[in-house]
MIPA-710990 format. One line per field, with one value per atom (N, C-alpha, C): x, y, z. Coordinates in steps of 0.001 Angstrom, whole numbers, plus 524288, in hexadecimal, padded with zeros to 5 digits. Layout:
N
px <- X ...
py <- Y ...
pz <- Z ...
This chain:
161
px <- 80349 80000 80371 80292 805FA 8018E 802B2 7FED3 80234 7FD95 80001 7FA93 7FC5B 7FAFB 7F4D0 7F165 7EBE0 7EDC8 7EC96 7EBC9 7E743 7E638 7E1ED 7DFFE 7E624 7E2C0 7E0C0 7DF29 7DEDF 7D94A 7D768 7D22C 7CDA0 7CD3F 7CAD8 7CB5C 7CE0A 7CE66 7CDDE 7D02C 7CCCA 7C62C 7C4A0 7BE61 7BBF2 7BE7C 7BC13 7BC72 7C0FD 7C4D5 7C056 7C060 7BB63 7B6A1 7B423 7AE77 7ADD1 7B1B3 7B1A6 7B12A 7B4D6 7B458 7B187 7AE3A 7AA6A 7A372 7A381 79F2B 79C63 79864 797F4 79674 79820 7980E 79C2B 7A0E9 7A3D9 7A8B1 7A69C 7A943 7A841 7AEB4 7AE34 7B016 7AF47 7AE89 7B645 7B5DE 7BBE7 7BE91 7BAAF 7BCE9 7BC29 7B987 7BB11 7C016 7C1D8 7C573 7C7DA 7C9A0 7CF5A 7CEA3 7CC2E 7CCAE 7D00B 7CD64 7D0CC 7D641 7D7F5 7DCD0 7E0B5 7DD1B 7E0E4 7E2BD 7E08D 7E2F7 7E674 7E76A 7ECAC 7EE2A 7EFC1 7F14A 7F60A 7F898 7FC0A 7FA6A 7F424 7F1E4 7EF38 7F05F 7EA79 7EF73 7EC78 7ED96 7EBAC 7ED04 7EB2D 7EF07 7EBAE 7F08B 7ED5E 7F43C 7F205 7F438 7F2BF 7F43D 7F892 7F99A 7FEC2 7FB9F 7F782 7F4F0 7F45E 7F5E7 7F5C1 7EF81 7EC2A 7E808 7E68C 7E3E7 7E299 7DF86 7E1C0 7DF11 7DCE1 7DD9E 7DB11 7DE83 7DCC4 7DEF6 7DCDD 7DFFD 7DF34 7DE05 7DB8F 7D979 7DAB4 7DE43 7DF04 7E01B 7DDFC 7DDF6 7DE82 7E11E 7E0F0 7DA8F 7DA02 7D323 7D404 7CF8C 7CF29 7CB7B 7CE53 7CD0E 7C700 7C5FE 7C09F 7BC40 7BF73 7BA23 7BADC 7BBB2 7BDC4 7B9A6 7BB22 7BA71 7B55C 7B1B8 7AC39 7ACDA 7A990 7AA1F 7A8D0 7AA57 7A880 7AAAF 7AD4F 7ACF2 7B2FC 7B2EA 7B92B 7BAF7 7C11D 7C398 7C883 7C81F 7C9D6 7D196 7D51F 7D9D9 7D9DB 7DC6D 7DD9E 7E27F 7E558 7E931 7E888 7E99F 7E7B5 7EBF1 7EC27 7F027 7EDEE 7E8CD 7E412 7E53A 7E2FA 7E20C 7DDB2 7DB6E 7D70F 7D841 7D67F 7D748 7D168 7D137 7CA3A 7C843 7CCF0 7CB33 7CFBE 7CD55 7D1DD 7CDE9 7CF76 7CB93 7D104 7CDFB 7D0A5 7CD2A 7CF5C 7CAC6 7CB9B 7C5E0 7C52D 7C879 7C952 7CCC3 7D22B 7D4CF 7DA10 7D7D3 7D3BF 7D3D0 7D666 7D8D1 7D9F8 7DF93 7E283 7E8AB 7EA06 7EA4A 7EA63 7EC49 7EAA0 7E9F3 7E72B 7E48D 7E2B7 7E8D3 7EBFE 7EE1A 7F4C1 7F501 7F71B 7F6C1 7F26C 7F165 7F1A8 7EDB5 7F06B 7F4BA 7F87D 7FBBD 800A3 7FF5D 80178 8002F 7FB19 7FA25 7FAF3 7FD0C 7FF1B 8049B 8089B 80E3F 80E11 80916 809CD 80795 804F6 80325 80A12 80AEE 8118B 813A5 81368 816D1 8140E 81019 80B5F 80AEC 807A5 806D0 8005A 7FEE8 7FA9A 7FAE7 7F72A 7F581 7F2F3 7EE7F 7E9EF 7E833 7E4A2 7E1B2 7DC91 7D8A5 7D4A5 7D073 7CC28 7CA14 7C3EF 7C0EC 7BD34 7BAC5 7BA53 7B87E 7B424 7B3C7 7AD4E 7ADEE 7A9D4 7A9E1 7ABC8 7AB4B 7AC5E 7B33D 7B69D 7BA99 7BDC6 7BC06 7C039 7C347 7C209 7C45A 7C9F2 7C7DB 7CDF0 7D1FA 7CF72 7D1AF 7D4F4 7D143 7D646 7DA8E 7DB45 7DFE7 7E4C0 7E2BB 7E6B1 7E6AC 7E59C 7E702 7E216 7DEAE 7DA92 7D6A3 7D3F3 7D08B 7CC00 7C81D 7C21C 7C472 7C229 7C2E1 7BE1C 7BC01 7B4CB 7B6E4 7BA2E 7BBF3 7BA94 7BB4E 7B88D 7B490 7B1EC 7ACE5 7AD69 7A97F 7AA6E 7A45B 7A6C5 7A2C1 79E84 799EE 7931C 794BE 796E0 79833 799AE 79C13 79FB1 79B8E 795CF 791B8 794DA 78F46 78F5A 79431 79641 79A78 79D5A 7A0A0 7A5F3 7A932 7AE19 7AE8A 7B447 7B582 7BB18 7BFA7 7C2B4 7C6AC 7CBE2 7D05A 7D416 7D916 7DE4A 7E2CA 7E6C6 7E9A2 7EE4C 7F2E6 7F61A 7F992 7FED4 802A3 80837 80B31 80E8A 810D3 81458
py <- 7FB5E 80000 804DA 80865 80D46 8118A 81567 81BB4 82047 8224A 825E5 82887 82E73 832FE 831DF 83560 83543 83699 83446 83739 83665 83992 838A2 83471 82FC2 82C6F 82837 8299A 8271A 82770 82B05 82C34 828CC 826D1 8221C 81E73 81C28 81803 819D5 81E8C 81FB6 82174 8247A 824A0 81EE3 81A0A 816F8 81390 8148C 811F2 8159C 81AF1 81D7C 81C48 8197C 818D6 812A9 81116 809B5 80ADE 80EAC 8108C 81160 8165D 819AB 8198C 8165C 8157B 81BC5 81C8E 82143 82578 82209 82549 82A0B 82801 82E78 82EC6 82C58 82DF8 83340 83433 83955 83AA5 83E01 83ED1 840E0 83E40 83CC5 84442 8487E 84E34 84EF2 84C80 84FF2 84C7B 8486F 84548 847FD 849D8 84AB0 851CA 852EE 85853 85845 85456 851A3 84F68 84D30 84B90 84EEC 8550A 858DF 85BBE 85DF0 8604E 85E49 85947 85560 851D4 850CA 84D30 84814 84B61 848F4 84497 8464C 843EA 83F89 83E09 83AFD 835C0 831B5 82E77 828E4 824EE 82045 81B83 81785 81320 80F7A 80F2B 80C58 8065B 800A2 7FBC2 7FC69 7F833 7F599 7F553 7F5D0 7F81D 7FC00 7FF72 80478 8068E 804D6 80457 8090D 80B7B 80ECC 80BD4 809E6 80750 8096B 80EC8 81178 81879 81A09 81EC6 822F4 82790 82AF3 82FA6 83529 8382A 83A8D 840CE 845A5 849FC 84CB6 85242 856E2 85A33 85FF4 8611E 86113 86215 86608 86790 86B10 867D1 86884 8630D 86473 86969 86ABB 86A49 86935 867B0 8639B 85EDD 85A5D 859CA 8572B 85814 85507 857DF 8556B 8516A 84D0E 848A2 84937 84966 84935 85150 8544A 85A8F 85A84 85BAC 85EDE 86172 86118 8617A 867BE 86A96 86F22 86DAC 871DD 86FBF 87482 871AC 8767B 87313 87817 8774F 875E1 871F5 870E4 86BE3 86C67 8678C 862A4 86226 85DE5 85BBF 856E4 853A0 84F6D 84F87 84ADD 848F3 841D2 83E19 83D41 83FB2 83E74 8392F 83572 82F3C 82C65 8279B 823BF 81EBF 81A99 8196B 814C6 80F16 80A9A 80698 805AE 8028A 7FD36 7FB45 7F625 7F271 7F112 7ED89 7ED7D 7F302 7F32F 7F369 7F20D 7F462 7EF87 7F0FF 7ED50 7EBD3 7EEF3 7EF5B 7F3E8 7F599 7FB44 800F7 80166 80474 8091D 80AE7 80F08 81027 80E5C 80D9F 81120 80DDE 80FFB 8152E 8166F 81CFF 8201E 81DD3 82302 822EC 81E3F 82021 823B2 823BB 82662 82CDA 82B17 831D3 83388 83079 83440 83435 831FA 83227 835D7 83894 83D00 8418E 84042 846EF 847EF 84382 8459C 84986 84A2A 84DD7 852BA 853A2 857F1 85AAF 85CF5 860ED 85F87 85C43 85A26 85903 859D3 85967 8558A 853BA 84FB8 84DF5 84B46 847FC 8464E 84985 8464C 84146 84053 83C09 83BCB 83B81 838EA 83469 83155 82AB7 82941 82644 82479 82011 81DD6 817D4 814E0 817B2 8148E 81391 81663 815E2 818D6 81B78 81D9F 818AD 814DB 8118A 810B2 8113E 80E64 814CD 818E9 81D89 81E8A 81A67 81C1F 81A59 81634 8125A 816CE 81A3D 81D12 823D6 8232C 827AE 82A3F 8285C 82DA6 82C97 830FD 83243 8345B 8338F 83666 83B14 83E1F 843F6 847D0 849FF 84B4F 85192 853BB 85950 859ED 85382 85350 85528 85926 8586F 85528 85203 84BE2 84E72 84EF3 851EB 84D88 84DF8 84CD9 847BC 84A21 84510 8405B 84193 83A20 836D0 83937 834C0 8369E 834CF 833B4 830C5 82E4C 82A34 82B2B 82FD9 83204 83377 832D6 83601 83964 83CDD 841AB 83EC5 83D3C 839C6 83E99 83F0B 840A9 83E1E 840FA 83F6C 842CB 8441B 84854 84478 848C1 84559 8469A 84388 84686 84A4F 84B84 8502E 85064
pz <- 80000 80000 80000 7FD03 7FF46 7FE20 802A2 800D4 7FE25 7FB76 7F6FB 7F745 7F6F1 7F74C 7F1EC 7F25E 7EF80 7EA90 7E47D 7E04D 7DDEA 7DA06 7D822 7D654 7D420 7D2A9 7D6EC 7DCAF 7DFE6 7E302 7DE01 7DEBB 7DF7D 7DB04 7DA4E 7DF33 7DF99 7E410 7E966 7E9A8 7EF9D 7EF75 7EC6F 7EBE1 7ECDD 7EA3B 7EA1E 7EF4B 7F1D7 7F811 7FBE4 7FB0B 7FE46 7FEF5 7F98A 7F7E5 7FC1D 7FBE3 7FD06 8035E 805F1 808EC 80DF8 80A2B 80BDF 808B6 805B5 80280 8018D 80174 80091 8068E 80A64 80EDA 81056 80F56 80F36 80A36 80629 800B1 7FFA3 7FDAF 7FA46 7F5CB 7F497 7ED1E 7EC54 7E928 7E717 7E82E 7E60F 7E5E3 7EBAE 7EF06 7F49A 7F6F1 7F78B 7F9B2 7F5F9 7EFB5 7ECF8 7F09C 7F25F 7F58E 7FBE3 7FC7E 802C8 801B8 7FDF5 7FBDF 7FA1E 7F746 7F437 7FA0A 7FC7E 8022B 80484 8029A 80809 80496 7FF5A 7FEB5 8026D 8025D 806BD 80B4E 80BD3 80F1C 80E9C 808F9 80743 804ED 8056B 8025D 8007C 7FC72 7FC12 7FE2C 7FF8B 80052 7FA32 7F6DE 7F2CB 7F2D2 7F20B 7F1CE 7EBBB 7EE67 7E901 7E509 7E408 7DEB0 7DC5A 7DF11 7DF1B 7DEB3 7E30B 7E2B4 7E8F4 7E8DC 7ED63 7F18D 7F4E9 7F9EE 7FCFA 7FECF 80331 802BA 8059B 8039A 8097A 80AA7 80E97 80C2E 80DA6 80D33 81177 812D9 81983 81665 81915 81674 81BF6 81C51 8214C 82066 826EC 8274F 82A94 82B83 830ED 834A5 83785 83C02 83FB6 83DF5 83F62 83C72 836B0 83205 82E85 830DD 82E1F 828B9 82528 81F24 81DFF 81CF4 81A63 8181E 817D8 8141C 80D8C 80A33 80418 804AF 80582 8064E 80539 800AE 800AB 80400 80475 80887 8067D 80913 807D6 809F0 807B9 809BE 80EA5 812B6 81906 81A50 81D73 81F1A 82559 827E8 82B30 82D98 832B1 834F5 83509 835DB 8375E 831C9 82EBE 82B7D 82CB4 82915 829CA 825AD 82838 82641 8243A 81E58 81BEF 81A91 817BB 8170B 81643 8187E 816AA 81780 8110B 80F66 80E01 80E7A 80B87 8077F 803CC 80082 80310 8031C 80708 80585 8010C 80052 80240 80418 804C8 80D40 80F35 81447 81635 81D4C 81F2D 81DA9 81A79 8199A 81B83 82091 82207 81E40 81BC6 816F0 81A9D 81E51 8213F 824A0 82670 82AAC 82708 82214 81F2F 81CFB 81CF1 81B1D 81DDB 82173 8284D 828E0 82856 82A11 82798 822CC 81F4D 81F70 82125 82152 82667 829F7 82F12 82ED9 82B5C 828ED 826F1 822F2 81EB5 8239D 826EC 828B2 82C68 82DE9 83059 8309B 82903 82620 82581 82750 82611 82D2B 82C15 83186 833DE 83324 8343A 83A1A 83E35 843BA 8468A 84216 84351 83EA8 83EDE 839F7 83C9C 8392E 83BBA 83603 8385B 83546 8360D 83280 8353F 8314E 837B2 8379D 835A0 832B2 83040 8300A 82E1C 82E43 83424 83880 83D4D 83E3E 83C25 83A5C 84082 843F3 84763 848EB 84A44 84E68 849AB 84492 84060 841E8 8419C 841BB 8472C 84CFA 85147 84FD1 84D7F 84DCC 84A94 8484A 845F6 8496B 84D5B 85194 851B6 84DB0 84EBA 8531A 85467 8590C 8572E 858B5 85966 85B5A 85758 8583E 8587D 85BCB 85D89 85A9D 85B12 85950 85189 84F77 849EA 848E8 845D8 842CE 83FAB 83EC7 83AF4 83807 831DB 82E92 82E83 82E91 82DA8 82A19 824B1 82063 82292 82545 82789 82B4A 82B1A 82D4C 83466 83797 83D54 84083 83E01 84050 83FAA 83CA8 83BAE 8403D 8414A 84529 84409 84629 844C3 84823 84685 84A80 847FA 84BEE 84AA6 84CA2 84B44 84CA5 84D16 84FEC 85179 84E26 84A59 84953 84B6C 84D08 85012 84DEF 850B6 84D42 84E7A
């Protein structure tokens, strides 16, 4: 497996890694995710197989940690220490080869080099308990936007410095 930074032609397979996902509960339209990607590239990436096939892929962008990012709502660029972690998504067939474990951790190697403070997230699909295991916390200080349904919750993480 190795990760490599988003290009366009990597479009396709994550829309479709999202859709398998998220069915049509929190898919989004290929122009608002390439809006969340153009602000941070640095931040984003795919893990592709010895096929050169896109297995799963990450999505963080600088938020303002008081107005974490609408679901399906373009994402404006700000300069900001905070980062949110908007998705990270594996196609079922590749799950269960820690392919999540691999991307985080890549993206807390890459914020290292950056000036970043925290990272926050929010949980769907019942997902905090996978999210403590990687430092994060229920965070009540989140507004967790309307879109992400009743069960969402704003979890964050202080990163060292």
């Amino acid at each position: 497996m190795k990760i490599s930074p988003i290009t366009s032609s990597h479009w396709h397979q994550i829309k479709h890694i999202q859709y398998l996902a998220y069915g049509d509960d929190y898919s989004e339209s290929m122009a608002v995710l390439k809006t969340k990607i153009a602000i941070s590239p640095q931040t984003c990436f795919v893990c592709i197989n010895d096929d050169h096939h896109v297995v799963g892929y990450l999505i963080s962008h600088p938020c303002d940690k008081k107005s974490l990012p609408q679901l399906n709502q373009s994402t404006l660029h700000i300069d900001n220490t905070h980062l949110h972690l908007h998705d990270l998504a594996i196609a079922p067939a590749s799950q269960g080869q820690g392919l999540p474990s691999l991307l985080i951790n890549h993206l807390l190697v890459v914020l290292k080099t950056m000036n970043y403070q925290s990272v926050s997230l929010i949980s769907v699909q019942n997902s905090a308990s996978f999210w403590k295991k990687f430092n994060f916390i229920i965070d009540d200080s989140l507004r967790v936007p309307t879109g992400y349904g009743s069960n969402a919750i704003g979890m964050s993480r202080l990163l060292s410095t």
